[in-house]
Residue frames as a rotation matrix with the C-alpha (Angstrom) as fourth column:
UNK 1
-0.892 -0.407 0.198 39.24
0.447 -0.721 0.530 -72.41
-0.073 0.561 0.825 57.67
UNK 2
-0.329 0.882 0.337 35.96
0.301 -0.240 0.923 -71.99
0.895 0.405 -0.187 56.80
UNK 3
0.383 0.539 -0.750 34.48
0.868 0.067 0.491 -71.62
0.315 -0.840 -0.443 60.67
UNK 4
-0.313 -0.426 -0.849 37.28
0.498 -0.835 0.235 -68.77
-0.809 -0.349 0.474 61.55
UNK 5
-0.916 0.037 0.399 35.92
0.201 -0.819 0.537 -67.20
0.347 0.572 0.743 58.45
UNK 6
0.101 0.988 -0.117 32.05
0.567 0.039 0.823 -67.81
0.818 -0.150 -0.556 59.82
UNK 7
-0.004 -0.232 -0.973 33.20
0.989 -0.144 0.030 -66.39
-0.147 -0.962 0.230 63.15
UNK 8
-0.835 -0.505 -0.220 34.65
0.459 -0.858 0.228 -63.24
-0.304 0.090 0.948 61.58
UNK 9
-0.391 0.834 0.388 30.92
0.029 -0.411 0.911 -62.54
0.920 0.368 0.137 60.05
UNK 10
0.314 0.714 -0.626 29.05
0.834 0.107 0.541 -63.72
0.453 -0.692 -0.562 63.26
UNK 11
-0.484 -0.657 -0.578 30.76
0.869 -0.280 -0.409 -60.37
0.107 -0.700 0.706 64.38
UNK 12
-0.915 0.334 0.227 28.33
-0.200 -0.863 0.463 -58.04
0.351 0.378 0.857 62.71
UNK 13
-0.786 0.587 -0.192 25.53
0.388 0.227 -0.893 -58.36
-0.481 -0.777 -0.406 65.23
UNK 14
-0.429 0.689 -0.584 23.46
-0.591 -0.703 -0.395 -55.98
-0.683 0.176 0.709 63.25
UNK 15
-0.335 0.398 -0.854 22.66
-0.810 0.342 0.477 -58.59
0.482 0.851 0.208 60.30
UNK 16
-0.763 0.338 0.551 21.27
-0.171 0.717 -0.676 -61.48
-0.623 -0.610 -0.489 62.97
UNK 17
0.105 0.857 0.505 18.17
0.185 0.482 -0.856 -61.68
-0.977 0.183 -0.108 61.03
UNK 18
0.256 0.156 -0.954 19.04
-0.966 0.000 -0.260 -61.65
-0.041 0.988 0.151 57.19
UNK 19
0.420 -0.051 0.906 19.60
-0.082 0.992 0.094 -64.50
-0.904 -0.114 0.413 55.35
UNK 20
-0.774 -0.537 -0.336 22.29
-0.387 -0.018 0.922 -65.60
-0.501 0.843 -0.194 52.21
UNK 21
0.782 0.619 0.070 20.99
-0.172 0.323 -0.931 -65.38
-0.599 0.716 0.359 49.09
UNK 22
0.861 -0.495 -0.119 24.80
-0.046 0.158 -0.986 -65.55
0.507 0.854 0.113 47.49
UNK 23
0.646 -0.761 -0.056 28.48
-0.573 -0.533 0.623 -66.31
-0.504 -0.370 -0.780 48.50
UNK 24
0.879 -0.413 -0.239 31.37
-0.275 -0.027 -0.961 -66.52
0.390 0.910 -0.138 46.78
UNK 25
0.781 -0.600 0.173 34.69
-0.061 0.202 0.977 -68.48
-0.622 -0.774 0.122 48.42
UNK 26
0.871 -0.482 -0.098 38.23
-0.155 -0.079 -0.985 -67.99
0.466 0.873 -0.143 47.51
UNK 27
0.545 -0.821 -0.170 41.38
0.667 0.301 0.682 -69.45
-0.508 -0.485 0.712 48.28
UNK 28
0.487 -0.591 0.643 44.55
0.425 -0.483 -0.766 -67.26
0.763 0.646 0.016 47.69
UNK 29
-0.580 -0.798 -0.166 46.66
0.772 -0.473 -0.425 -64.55
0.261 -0.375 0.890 49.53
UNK 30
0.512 0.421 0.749 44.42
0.267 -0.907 0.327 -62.09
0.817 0.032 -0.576 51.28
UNK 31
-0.666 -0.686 0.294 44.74
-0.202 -0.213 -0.956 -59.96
0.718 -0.696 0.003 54.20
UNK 32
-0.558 0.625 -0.546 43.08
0.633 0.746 0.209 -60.94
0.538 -0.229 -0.812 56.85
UNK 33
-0.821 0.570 -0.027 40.03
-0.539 -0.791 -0.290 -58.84
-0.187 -0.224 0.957 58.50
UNK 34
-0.120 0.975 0.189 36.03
0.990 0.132 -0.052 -58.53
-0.075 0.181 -0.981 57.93
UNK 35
-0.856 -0.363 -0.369 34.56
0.246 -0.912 0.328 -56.26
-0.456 0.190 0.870 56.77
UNK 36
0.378 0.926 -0.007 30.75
0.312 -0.135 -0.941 -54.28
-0.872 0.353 -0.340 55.38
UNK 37
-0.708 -0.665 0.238 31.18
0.565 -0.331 0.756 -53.58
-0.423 0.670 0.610 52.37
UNK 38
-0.694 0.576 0.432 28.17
-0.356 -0.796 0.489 -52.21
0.626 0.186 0.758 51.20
UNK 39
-0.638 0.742 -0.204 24.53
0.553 0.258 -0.792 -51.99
-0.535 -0.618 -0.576 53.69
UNK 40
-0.836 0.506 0.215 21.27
-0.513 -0.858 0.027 -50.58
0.198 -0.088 0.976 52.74
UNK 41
-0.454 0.565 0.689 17.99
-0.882 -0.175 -0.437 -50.97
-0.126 -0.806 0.578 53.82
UNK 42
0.569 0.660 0.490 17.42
-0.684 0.711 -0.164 -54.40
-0.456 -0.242 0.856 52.99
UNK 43
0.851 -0.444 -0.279 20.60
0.132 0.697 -0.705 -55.71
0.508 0.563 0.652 51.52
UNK 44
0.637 -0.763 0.105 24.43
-0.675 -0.487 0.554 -55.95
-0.371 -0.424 -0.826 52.92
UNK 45
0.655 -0.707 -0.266 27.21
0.039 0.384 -0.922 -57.34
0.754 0.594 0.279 51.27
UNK 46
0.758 -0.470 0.452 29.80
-0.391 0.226 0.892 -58.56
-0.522 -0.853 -0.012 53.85
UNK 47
0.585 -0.639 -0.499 33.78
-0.004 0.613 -0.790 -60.22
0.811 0.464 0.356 53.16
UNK 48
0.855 0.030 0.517 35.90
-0.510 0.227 0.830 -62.25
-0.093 -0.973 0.209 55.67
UNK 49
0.435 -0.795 -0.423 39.46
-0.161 0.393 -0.905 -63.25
0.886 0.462 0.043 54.81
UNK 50
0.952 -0.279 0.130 42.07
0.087 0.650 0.755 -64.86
-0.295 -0.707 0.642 56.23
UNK 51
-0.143 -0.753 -0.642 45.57
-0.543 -0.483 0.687 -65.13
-0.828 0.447 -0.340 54.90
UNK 52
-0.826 -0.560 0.062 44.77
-0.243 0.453 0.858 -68.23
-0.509 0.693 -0.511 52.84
UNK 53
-0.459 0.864 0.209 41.12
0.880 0.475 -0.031 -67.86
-0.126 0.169 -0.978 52.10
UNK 54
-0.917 0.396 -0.054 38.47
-0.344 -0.850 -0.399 -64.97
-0.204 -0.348 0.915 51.80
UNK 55
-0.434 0.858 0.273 34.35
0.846 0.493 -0.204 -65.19
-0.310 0.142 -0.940 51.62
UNK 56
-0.878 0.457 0.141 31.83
-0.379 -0.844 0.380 -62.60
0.293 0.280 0.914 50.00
UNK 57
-0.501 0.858 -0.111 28.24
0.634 0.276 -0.722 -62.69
-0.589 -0.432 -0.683 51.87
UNK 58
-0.778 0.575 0.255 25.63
0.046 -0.352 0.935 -61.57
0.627 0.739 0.247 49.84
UNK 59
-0.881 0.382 -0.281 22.69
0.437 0.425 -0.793 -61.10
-0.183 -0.821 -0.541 52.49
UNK 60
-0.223 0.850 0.477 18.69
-0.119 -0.509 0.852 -59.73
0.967 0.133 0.215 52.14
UNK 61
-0.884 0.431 0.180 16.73
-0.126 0.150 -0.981 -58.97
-0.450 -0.890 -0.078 55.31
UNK 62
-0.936 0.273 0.222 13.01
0.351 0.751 0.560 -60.56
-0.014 0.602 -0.798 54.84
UNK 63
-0.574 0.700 0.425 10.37
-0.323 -0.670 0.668 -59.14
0.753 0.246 0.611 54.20
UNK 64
0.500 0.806 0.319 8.54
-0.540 0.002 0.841 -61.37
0.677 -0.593 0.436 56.96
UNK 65
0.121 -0.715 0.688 9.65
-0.980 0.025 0.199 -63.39
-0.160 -0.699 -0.697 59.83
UNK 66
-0.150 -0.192 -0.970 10.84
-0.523 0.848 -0.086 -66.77
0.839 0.495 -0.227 58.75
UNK 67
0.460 0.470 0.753 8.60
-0.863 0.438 0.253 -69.30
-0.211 -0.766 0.607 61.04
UNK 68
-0.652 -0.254 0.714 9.95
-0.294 0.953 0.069 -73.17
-0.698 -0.165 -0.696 61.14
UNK 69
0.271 0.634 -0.724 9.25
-0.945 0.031 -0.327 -75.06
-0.184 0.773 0.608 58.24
UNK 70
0.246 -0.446 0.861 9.61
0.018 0.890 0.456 -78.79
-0.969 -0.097 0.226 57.39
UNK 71
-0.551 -0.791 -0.266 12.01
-0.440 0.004 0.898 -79.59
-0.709 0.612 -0.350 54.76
UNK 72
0.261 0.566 -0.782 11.44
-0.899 0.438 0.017 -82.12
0.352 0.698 0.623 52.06
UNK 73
-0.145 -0.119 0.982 10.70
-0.676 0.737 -0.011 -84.97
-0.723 -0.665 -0.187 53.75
UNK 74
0.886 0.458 -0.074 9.58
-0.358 0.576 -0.735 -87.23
-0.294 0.677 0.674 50.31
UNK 75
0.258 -0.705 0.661 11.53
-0.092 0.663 0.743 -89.89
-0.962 -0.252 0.106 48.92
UNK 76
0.886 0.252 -0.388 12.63
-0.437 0.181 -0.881 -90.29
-0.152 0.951 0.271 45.66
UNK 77
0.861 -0.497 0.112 15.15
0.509 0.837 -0.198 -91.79
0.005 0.228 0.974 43.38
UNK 78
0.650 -0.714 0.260 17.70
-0.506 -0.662 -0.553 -89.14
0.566 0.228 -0.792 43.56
UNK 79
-0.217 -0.763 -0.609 21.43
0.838 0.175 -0.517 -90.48
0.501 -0.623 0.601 45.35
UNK 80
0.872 0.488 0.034 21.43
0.287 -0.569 0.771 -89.07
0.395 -0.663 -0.636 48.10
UNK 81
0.143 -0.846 0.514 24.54
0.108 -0.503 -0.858 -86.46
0.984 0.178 0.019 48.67
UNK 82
-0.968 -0.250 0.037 24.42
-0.012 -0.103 -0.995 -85.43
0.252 -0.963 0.096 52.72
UNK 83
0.508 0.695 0.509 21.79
-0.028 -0.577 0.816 -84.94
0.861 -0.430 -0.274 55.20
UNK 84
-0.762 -0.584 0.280 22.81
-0.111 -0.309 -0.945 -82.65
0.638 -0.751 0.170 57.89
UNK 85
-0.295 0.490 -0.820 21.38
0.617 0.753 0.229 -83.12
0.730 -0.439 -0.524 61.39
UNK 86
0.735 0.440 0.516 19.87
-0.082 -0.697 0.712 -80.54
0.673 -0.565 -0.476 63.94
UNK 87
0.748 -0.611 -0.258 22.93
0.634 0.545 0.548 -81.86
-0.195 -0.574 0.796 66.03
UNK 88
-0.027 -0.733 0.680 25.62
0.998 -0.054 -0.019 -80.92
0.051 0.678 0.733 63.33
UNK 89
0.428 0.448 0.785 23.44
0.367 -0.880 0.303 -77.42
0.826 0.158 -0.541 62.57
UNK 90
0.953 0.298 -0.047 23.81
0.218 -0.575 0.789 -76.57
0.208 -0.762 -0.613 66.40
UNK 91
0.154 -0.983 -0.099 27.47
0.686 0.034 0.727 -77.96
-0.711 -0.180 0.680 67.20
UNK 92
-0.578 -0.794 0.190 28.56
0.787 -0.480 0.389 -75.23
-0.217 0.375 0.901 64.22
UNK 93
0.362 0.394 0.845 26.37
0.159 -0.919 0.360 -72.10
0.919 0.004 -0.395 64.83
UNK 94
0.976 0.203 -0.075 28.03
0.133 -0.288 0.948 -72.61
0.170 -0.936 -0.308 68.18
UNK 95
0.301 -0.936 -0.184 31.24
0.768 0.124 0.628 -72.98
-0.565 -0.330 0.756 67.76
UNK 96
-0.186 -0.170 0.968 30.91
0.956 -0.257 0.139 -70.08
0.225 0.951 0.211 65.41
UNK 97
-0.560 0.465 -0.686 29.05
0.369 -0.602 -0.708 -67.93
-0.742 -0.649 0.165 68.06
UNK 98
-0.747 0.657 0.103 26.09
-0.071 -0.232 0.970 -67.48
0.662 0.717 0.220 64.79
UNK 99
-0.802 0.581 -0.140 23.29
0.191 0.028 -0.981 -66.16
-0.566 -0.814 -0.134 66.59
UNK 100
-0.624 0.681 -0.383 20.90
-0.678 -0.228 0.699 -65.84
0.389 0.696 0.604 63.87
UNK 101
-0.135 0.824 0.550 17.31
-0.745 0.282 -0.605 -67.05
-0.654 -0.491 0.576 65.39
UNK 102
0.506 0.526 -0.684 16.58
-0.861 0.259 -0.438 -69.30
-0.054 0.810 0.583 61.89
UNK 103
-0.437 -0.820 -0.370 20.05
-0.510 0.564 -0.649 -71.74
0.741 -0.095 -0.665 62.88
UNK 104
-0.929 0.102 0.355 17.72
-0.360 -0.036 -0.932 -72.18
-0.082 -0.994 0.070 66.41
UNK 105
0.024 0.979 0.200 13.86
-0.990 0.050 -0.128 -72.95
-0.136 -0.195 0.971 65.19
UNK 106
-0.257 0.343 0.903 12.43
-0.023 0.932 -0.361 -76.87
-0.966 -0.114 -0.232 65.04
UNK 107
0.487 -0.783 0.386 13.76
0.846 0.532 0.012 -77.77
-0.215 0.321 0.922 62.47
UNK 108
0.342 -0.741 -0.578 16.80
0.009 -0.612 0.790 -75.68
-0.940 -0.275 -0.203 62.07
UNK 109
0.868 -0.144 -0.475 18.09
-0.488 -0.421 -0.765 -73.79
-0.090 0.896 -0.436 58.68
UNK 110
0.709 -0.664 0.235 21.41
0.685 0.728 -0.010 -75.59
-0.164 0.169 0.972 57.38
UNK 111
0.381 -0.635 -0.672 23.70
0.388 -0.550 0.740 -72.88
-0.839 -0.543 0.037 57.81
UNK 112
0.842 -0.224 -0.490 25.18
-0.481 -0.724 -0.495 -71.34
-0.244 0.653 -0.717 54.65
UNK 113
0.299 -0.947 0.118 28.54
-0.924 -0.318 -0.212 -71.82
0.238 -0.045 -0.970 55.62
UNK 114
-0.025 -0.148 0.989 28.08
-0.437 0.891 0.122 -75.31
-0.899 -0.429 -0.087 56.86
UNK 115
0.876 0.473 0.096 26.80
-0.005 0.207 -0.978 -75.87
-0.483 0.856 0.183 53.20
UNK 116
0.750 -0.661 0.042 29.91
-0.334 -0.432 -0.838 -74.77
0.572 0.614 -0.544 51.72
UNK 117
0.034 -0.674 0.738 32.33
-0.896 0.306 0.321 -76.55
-0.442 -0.672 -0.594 54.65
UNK 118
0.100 -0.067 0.993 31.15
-0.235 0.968 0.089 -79.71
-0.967 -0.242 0.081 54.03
UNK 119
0.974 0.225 0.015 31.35
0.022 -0.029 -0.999 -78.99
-0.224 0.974 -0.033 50.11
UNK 120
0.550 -0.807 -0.215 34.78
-0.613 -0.216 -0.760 -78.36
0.567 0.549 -0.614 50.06
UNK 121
-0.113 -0.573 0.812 35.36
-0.783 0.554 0.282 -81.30
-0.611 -0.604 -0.512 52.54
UNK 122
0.783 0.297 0.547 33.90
-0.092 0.924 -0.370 -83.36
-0.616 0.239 0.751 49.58
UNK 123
-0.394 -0.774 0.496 36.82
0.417 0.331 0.847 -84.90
-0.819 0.541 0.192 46.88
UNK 124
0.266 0.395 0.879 35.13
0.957 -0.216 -0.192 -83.07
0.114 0.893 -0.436 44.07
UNK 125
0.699 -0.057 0.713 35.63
0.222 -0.930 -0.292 -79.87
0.679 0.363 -0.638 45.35
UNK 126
0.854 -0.281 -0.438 38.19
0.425 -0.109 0.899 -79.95
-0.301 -0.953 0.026 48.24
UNK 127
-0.145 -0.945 0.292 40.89
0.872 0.018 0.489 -78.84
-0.467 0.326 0.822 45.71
UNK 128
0.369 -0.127 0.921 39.11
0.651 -0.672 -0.353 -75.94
0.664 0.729 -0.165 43.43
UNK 129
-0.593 -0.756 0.277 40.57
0.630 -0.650 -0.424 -72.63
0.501 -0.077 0.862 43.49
UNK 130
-0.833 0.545 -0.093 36.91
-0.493 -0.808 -0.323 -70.86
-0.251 -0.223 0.942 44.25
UNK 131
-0.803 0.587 0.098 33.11
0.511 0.595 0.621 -70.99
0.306 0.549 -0.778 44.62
UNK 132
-0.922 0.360 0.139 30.10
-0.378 -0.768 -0.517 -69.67
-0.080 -0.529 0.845 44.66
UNK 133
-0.657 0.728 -0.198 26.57
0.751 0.606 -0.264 -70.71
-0.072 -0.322 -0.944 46.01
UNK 134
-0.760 0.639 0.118 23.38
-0.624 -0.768 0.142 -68.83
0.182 0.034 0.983 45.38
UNK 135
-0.899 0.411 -0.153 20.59
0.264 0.227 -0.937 -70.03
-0.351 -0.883 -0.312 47.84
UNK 136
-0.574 0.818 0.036 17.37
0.068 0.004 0.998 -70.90
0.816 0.575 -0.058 45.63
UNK 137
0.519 0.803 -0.294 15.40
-0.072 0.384 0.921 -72.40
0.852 -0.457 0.257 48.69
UNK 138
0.271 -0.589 0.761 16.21
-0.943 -0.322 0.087 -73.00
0.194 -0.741 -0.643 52.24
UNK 139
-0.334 -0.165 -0.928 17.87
-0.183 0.977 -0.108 -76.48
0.925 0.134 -0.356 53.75
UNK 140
0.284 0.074 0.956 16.51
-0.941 -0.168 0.293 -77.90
0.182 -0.983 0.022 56.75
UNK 141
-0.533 -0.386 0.753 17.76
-0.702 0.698 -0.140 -80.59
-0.471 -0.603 -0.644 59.34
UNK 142
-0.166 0.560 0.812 17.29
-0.138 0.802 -0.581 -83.92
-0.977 -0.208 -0.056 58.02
UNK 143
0.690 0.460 -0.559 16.40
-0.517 -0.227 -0.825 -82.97
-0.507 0.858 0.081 54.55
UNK 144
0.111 -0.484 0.868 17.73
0.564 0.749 0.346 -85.43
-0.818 0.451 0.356 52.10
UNK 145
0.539 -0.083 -0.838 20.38
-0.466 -0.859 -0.214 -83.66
-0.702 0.506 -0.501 49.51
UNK 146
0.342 -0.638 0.690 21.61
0.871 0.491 0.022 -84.97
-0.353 0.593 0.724 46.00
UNK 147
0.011 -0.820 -0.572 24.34
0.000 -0.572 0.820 -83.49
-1.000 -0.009 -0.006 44.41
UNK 148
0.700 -0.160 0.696 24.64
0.694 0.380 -0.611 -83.13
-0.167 0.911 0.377 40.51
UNK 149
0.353 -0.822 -0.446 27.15
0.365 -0.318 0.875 -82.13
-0.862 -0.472 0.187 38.81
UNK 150
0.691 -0.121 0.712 27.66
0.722 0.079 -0.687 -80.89
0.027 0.989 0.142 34.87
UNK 151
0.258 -0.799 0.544 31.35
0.562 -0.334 -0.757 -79.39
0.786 0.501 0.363 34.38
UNK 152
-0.941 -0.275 0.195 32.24
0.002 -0.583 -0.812 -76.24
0.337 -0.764 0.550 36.46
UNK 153
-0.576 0.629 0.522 28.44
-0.736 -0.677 0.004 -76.09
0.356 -0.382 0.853 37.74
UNK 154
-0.895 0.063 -0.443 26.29
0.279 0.852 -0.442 -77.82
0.349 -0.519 -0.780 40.49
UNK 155
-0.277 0.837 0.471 23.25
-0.514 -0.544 0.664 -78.38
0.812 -0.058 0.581 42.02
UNK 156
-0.879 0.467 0.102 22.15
0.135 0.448 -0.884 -79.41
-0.458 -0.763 -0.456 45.96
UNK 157
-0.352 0.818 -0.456 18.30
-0.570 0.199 0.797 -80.74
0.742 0.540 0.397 45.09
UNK 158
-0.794 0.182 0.579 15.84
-0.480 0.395 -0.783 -82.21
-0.372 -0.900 -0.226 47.38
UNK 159
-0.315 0.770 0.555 13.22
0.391 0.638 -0.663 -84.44
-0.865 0.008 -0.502 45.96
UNK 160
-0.319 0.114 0.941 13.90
0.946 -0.029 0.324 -82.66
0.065 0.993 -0.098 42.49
UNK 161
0.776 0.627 0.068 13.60
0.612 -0.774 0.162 -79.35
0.154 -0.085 -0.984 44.22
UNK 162
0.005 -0.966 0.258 16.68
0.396 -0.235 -0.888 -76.75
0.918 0.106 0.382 43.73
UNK 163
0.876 0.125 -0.467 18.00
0.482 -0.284 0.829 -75.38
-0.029 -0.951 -0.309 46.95
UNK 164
-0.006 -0.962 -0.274 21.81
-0.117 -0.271 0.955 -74.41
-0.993 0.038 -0.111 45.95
UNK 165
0.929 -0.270 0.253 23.12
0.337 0.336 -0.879 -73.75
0.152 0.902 0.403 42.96
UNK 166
0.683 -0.727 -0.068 26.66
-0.072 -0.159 0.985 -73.29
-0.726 -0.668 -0.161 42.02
UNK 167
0.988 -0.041 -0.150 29.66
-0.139 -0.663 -0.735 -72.71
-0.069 0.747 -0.661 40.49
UNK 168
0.472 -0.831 -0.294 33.31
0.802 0.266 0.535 -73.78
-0.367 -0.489 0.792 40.35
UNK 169
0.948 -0.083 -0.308 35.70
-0.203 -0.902 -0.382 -70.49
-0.246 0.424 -0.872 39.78
């Protein structure tokens, strides 16, 4: 579900170099499509449905060019929730046809949407109704992520550093 919605974005060639800073997933009756909803010169607001699903993209273009960076590579006591692999990262920007450059550098960005796949593949959330992620920091390959949870609201954290927050709707 989630990939045929990533697909339907990876169609808007023109946003290749922004990056989510918010999205918002919903299960329900839509119709299916993609679609801009609003653009201006440094923001665009994107939505991708299906019949039984829809995303809102929330997107900024950066102010500079986003160079390869290493994650958080420190250990701590946090449980550790996923770490995704430069492997994983590639196999679904490809099968997605996501040509953003930032999915592609040494170490590779963790994908938005991959973020939010593998969330709703977890038993905590594989059932809500909606969510939404707002994209504090970036993830990168490798990077050890804990999960917390308090009621409807979550946090992805790396060595006690926020990277995702969130929201059940």
């Amino acid at each position: 579900m989630i990939r045929e919605l990533a697909k339907k974005i990876s169609t808007f060639g023109q946003f290749i170099d922004c990056v989510i800073i918010e999205l918002t997933f919903r299960r329900g009756n839509f119709s299916d499509g993609a679609e801009v909803l609003k653009v201006h010169s440094s923001m665009a607001l994107l939505r991708a449905s299906s019949n039984d699903a829809e995303i809102l993209i929330k997107m900024i273009r950066p102010r500079q060019k986003i160079s390869a960076a290493l994650g958080c590579r420190i250990q701590s006591a946090e449980k550790i929730w996923r770490v995704f692999t430069a492997t994983e990262i590639f196999e679904f920007v490809n099968s997605v046809d996501d040509k953003n450059k930032i999915h592609r550098i040494n170490p590779p960005i963790v994908p938005a949407l991959l973020i939010l796949e593998t969330l709703l593949s977890d038993a905590e959330f594989s059932t809500v109704d909606g969510l939404k992620l707002k994209f504090r920091n970036f993830v990168t390959a490798d990077e050890p992520l804990s999960l917390f949870c308090d009621g409807k609201f979550f946090n992805l954290t790396s060595a006690g550093k926020q990277k995702v927050t969130g929201e059940i709707l």
